[in-house]
C-alpha positions as CSV (number, residue, x, y, z in Angstrom):
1,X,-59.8,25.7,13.2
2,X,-58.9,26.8,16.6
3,X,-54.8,26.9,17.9
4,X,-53.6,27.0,21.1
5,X,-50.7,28.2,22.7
6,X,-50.1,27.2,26.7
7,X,-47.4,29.0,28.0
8,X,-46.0,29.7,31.0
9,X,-43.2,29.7,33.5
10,X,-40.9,27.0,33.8
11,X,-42.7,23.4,33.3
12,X,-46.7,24.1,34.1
13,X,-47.4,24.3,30.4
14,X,-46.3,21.2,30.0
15,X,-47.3,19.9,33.1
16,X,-51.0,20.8,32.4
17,X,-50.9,19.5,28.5
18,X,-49.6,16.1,29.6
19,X,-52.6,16.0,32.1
20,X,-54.9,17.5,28.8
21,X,-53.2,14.5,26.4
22,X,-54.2,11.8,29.4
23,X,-57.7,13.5,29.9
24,X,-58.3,13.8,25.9
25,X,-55.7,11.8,23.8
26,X,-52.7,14.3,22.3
27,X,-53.9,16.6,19.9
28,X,-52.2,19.0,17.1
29,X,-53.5,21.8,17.6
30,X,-52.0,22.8,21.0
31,X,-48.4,23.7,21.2
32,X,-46.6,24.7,24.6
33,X,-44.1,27.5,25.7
34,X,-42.5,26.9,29.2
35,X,-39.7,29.6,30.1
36,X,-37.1,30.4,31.4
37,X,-35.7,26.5,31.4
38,X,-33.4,24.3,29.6
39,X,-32.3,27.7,28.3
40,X,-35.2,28.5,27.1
41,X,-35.0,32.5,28.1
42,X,-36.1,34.6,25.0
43,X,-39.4,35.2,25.5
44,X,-40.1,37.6,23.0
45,X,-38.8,35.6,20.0
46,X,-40.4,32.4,21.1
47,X,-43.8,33.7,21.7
48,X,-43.1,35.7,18.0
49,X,-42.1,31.9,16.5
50,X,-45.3,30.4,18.2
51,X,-47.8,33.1,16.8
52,X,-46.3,33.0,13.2
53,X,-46.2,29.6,13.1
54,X,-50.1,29.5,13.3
55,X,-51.6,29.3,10.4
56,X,-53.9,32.4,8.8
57,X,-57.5,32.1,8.5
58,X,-57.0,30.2,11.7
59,X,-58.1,31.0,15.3
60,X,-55.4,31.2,17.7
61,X,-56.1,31.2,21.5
62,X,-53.2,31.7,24.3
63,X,-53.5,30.6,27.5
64,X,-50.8,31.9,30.3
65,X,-50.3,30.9,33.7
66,X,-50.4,34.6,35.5
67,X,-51.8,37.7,35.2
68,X,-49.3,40.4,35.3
69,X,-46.5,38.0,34.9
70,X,-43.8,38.1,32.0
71,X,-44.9,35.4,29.5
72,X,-48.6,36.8,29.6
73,X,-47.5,40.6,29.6
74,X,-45.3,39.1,26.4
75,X,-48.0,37.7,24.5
76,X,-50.3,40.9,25.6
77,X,-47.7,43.2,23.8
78,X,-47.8,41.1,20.6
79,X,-51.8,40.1,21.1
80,X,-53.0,42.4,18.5
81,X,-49.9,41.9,15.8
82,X,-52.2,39.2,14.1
83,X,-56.1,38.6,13.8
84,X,-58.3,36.4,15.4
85,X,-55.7,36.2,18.3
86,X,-57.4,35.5,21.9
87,X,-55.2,35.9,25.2
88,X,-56.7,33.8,28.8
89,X,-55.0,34.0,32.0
90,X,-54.8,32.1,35.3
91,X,-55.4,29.1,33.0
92,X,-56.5,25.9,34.5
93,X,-57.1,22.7,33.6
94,X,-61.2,22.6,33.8
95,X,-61.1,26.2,31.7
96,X,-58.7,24.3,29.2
97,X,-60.7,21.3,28.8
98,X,-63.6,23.3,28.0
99,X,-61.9,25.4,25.3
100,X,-60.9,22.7,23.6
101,X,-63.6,21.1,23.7
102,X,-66.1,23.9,22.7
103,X,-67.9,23.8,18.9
104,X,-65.7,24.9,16.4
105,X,-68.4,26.7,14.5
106,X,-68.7,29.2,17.8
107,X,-67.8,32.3,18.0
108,X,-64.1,32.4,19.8
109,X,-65.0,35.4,21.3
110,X,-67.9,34.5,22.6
111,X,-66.8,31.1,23.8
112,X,-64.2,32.3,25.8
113,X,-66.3,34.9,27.6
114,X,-68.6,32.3,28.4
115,X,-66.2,29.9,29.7
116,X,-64.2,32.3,31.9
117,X,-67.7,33.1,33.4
118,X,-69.0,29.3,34.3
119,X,-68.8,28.8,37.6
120,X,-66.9,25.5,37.1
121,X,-64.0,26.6,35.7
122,X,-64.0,28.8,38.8
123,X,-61.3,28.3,41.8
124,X,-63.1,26.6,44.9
125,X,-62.1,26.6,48.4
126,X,-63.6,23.2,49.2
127,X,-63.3,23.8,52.9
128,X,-66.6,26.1,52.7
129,X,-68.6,23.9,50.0
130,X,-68.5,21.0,52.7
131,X,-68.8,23.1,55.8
132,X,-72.1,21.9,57.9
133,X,-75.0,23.6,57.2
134,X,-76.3,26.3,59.5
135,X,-77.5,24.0,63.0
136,X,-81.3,23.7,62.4
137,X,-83.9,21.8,64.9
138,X,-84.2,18.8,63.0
139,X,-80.7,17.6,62.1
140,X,-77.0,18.6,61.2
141,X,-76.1,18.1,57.5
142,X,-74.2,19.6,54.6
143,X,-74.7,22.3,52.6
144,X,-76.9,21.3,50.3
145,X,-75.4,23.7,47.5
146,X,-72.5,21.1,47.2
């Protein structure tokens, strides 16, 4: 079976699973970190807690909110202190959807490569994807690669 971890800085984590429970229906297998609040400041024993606390034999796939920022640079230190351990940044909620929605009998791995790459999990600047088309000598319309 697959874990989760979401973690981040102050409330996203749980911000972005209470969206995930409305989206999907709550699920056990996902457990959040947000720190630095309600005193919540030791980030090396929680994310230590979090990864023990996963079962063995079981996949376990963290998801942070930053690149280069303290709670993924945490869980990057202790990435390799157990197997089958996967680490995503800039998490968002299309990418998070589609992990836990991906086949179970997958490889994690492989899964995750795959998702990272999809263009739909992908950041969009809507301004561009409904910019008009290019003026032509029949008629002004939308891109039609919206």
């Amino acid at each position: 079976m697959r874990q989760f971890i979401i973690a981040s800085h102050a409330h996203f984590a749980s911000g972005i699973n209470e969206s995930i429970s409305m989206l999907s229906g709550e699920r056990d297998n996902i457990r959040v970190l947000p720190m630095y609040v309600d005193g919540n400041n030791d980030l090396q024993t929680a994310a230590r807690e979090l990864i023990d606390a996963t079962p063995e034999g079981d996949d376990l796939v963290i998801c942070t909110d930053l690149f280069g920022g303290s709670v993924n640079n945490e869980f990057s230190i202790q990435l390799f202190s157990r197997p089958n351990t996967y680490l995503v940044t800039n998490m968002n909620l299309p990418l998070l959807i589609q992990l836990l929605f991906a086949d179970e009998g997958r490889d994690t791995a492989e899964v995750i490569r795959e998702i990272c790459a999809a263009e739909d999990t992908r950041v969009k600047f809507v301004n561009d994807l409904l910019a008009p088309a290019e003026s032509s000598d029949e008629e002004e319309g939308f891109d039609e690669d919206f």
